[in-house]
MMTF fields as JSON, N, C-alpha, C and O atoms, coordinates in Angstrom:
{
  "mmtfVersion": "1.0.0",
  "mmtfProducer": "UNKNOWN",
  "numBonds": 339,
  "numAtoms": 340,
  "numGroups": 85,
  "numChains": 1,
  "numModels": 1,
  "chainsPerModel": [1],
  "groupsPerChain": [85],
  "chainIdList": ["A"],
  "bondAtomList": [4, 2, 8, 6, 12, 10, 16, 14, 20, 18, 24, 22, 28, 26, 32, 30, 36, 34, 40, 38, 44, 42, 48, 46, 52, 50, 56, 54, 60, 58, 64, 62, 68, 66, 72, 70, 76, 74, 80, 78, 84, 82, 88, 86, 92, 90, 96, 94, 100, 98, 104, 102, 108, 106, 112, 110, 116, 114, 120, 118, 124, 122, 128, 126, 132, 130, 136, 134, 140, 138, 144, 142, 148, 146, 152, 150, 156, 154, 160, 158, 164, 162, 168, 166, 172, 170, 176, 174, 180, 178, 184, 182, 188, 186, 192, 190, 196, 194, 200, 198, 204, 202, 208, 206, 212, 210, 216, 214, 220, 218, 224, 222, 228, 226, 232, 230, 236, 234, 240, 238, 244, 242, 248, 246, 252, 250, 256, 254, 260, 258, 264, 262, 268, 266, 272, 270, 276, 274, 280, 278, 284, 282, 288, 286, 292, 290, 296, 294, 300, 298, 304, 302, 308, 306, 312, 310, 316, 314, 320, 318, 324, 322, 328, 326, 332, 330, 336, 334],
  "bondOrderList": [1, 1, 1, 1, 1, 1, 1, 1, 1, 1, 1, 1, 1, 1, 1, 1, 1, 1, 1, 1, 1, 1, 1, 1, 1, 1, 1, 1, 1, 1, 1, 1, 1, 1, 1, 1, 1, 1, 1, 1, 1, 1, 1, 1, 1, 1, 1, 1, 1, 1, 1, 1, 1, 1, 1, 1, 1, 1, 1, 1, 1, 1, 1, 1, 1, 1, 1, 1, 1, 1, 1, 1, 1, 1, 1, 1, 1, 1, 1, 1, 1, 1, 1, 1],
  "groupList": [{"groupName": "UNK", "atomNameList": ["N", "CA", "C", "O"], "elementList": ["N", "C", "C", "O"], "formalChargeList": [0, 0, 0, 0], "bondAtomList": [1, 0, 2, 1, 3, 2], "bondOrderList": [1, 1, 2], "singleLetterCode": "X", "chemCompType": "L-PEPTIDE LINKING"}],
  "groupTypeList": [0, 0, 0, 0, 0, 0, 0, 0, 0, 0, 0, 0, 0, 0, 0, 0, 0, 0, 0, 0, 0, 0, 0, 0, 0, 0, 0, 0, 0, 0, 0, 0, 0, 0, 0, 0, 0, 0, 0, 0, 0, 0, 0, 0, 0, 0, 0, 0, 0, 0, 0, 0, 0, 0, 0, 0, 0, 0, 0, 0, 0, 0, 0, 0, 0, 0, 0, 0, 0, 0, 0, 0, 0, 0, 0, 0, 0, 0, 0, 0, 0, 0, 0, 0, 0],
  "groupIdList": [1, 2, 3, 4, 5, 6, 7, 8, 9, 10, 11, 12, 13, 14, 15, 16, 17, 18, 19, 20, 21, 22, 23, 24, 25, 26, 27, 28, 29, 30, 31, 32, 33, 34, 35, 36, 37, 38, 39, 40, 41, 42, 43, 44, 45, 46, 47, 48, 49, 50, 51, 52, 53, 54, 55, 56, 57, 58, 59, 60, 61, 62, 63, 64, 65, 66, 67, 68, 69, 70, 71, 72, 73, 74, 75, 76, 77, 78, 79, 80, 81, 82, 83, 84, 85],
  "secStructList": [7, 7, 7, 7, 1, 1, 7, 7, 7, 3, 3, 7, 1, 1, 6, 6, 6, 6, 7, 5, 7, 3, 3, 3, 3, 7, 7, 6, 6, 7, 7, 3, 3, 3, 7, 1, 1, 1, 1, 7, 1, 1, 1, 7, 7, 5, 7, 7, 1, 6, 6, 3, 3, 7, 7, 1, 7, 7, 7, 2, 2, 2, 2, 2, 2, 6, 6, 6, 6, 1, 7, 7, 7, 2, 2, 2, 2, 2, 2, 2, 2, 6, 6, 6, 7],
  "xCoordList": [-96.958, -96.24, -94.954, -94.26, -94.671, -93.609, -92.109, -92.028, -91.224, -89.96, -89.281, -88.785, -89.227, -88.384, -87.176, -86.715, -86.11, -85.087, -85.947, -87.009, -84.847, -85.507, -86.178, -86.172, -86.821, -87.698, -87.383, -86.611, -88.024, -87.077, -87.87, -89.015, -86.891, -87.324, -86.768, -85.599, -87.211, -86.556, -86.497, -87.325, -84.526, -84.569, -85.234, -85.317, -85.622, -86.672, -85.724, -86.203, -84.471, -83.542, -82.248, -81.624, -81.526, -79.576, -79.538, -80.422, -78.472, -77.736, -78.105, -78.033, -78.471, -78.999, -80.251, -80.763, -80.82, -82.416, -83.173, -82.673, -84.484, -84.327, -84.01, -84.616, -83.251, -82.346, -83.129, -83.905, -82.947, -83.773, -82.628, -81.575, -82.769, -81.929, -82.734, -83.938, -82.322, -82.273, -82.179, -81.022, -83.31, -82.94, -82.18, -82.543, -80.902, -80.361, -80.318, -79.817, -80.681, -80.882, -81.55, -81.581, -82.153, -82.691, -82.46, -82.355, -82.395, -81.599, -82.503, -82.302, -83.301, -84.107, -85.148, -85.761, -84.965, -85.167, -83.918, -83.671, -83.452, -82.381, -82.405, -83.092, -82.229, -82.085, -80.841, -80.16, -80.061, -78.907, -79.096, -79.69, -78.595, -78.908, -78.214, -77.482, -78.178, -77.264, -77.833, -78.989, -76.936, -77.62, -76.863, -77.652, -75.605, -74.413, -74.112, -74.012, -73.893, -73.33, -72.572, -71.467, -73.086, -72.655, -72.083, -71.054, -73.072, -73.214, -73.049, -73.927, -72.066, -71.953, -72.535, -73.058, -72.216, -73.248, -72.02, -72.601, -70.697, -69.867, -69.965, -69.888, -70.112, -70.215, -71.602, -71.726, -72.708, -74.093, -74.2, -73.309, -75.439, -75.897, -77.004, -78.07, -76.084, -77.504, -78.013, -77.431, -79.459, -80.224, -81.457, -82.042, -81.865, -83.33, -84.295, -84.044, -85.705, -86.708, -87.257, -87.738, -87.299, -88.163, -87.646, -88.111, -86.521, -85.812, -86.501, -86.711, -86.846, -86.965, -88.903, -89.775, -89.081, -90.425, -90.563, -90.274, -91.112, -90.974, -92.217, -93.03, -91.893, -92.656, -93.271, -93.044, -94.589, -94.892, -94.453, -94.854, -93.355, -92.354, -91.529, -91.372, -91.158, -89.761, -89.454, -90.142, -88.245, -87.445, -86.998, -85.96, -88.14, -88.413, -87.04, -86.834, -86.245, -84.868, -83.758, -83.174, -83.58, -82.962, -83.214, -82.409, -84.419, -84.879, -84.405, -83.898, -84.897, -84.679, -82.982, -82.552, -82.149, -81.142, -80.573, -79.639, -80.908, -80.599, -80.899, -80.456, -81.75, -82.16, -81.501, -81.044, -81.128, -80.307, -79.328, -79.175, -78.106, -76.88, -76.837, -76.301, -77.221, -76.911, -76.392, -76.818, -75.63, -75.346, -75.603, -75.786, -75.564, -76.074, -74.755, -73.981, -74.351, -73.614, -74.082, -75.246, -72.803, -73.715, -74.391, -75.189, -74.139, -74.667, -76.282, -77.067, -76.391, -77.532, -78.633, -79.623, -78.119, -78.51, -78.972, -80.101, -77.932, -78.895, -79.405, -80.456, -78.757, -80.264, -81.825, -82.525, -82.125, -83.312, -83.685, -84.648, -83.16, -83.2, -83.384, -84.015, -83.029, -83.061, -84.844, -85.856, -84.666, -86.487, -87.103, -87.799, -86.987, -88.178, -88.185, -89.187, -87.415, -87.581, -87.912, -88.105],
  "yCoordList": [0.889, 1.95, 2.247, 1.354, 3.536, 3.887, 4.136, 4.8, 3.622, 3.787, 4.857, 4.994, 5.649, 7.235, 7.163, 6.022, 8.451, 8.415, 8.779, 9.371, 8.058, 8.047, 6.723, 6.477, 5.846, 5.097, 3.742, 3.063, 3.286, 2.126, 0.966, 0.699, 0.038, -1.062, -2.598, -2.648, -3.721, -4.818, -6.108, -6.531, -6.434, -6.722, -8.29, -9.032, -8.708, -9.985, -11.473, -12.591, -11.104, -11.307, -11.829, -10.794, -12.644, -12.743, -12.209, -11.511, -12.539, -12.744, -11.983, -12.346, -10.94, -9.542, -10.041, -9.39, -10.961, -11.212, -11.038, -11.556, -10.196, -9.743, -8.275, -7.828, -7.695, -6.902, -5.591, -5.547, -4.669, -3.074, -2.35, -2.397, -1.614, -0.531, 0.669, 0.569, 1.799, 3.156, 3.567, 3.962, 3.886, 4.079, 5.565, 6.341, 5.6, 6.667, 7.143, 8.243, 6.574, 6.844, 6.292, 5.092, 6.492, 5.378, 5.85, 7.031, 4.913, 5.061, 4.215, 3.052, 4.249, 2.59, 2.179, 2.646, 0.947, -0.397, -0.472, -1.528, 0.361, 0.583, 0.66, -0.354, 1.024, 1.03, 1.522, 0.499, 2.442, 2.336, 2.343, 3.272, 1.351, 1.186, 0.844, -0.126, 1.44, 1.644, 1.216, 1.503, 0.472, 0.199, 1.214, 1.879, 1.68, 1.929, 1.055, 1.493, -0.256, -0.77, -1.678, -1.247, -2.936, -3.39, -3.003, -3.422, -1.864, -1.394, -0.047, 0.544, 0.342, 1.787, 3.099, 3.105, 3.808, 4.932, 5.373, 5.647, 5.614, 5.641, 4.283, 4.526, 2.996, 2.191, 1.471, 0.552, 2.194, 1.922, 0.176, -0.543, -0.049, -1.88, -1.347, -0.748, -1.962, -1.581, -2.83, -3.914, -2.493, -3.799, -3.57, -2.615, -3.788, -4.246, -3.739, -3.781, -3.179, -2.387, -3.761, -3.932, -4.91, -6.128, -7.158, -8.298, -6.715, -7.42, -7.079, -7.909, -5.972, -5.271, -5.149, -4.965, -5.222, -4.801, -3.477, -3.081, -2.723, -1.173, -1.411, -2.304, -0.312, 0.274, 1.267, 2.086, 1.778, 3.219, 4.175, 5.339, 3.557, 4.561, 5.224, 4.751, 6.274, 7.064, 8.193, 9.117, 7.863, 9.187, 9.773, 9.811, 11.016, 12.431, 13.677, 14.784, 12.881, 13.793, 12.688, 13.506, 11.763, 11.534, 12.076, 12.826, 11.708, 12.859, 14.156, 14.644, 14.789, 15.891, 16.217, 16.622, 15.669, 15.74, 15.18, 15.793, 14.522, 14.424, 14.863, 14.334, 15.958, 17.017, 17.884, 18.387, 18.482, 19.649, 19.427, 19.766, 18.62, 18.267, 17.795, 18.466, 16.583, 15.584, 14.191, 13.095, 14.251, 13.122, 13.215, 14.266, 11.956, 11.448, 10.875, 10.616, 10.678, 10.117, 8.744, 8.407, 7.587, 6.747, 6.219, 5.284, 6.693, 7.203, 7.819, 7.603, 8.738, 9.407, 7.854, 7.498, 7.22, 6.052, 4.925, 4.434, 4.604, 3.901, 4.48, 4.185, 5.192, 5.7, 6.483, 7.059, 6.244, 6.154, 4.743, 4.655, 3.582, 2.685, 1.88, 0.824, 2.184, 1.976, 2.627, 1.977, 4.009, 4.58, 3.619, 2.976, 3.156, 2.833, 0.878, 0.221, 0.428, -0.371, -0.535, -1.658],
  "zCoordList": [-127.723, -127.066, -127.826, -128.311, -127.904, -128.606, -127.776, -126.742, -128.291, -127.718, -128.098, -129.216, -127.203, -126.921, -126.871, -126.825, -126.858, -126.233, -124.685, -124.49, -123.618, -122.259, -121.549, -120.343, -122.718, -122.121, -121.778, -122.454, -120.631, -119.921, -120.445, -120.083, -121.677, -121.371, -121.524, -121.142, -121.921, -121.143, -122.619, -123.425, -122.248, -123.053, -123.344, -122.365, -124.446, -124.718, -125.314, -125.502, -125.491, -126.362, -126.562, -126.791, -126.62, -126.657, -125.453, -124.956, -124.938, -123.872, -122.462, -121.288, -123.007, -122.199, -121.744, -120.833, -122.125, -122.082, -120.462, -119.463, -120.43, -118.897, -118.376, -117.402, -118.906, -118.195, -118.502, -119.456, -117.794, -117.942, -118.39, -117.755, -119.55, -119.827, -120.256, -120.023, -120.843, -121.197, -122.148, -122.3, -123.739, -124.766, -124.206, -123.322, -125.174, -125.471, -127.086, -127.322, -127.868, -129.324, -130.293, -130.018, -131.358, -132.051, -133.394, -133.726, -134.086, -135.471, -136.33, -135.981, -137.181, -137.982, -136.88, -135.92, -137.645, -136.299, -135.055, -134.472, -134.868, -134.009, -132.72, -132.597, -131.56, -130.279, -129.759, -129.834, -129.263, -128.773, -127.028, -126.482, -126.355, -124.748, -123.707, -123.903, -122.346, -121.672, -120.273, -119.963, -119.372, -117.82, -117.173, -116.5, -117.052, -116.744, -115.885, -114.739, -116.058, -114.958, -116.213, -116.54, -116.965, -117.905, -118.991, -119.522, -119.419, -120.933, -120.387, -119.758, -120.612, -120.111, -121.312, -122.426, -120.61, -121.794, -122.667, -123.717, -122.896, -123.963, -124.925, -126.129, -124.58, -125.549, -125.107, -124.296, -125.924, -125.949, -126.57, -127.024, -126.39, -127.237, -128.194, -128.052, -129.502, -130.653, -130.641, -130.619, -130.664, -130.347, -131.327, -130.815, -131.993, -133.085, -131.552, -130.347, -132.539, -131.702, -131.486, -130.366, -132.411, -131.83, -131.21, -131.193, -130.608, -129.118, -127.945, -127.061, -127.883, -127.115, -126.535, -127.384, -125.756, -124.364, -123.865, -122.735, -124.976, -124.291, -122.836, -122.596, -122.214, -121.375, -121.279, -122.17, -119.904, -120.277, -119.741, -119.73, -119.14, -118.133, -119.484, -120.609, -119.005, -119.046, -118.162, -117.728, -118.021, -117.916, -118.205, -118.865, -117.49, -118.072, -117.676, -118.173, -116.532, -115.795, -117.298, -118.009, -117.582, -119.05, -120.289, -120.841, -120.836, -121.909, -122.27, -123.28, -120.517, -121.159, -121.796, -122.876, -120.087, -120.481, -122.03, -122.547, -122.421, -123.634, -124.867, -125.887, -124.847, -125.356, -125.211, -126.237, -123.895, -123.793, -124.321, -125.495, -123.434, -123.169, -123.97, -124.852, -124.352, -125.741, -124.807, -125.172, -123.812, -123.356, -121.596, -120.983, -121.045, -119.668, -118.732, -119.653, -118.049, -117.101, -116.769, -116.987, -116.011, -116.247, -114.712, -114.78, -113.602, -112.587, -112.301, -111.377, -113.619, -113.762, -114.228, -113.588, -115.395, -115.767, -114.7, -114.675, -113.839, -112.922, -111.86, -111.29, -111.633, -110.719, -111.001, -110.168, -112.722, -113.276, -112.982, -112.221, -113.397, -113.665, -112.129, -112.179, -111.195, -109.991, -109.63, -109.367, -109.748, -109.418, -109.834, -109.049, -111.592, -111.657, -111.074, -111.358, -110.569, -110.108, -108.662, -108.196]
}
């Protein structure tokens, strides 16, 4: 499964290990990711794609927004992150 901007998944890894976040960018082997609660969406976690447990979820109300807009709130963030739990 491929990791999107949008797509929720979990990290495998350092300290975070466990935790559900929100790609917001990807760069390389890159990841940039956000819960908004910890990791807020102004200072994202670059994290390696093979830390990481994608899923086949995403969100499609993040995406887009981040397509349009370019950036998300971090409110908007968990309460994706909340649905899909």
């Amino acid at each position: 499964m491929e990791i999107v901007e949008g797509s929720i998944v979990r990290s495998i890894a350092g300290r975070d290990k466990g935790d559900l976040f929100i790609v917001l960018a990807r760069e390389g082997d890159y990841a940039y990711l956000a819960n908004g609660e910890l990791r807020k969406v102004d200072r994202p976690k670059k994290k390696k794609l093979k830390h990481l447990q994608g899923s086949t979820a995403v969100s499609d109300f993040i995406k887009n927004k981040l397509e349009t807009v370019g950036k998300v709130t971090n409110s908007e963030v968990r309460k994706a992150l909340s649905e899909f739990n």
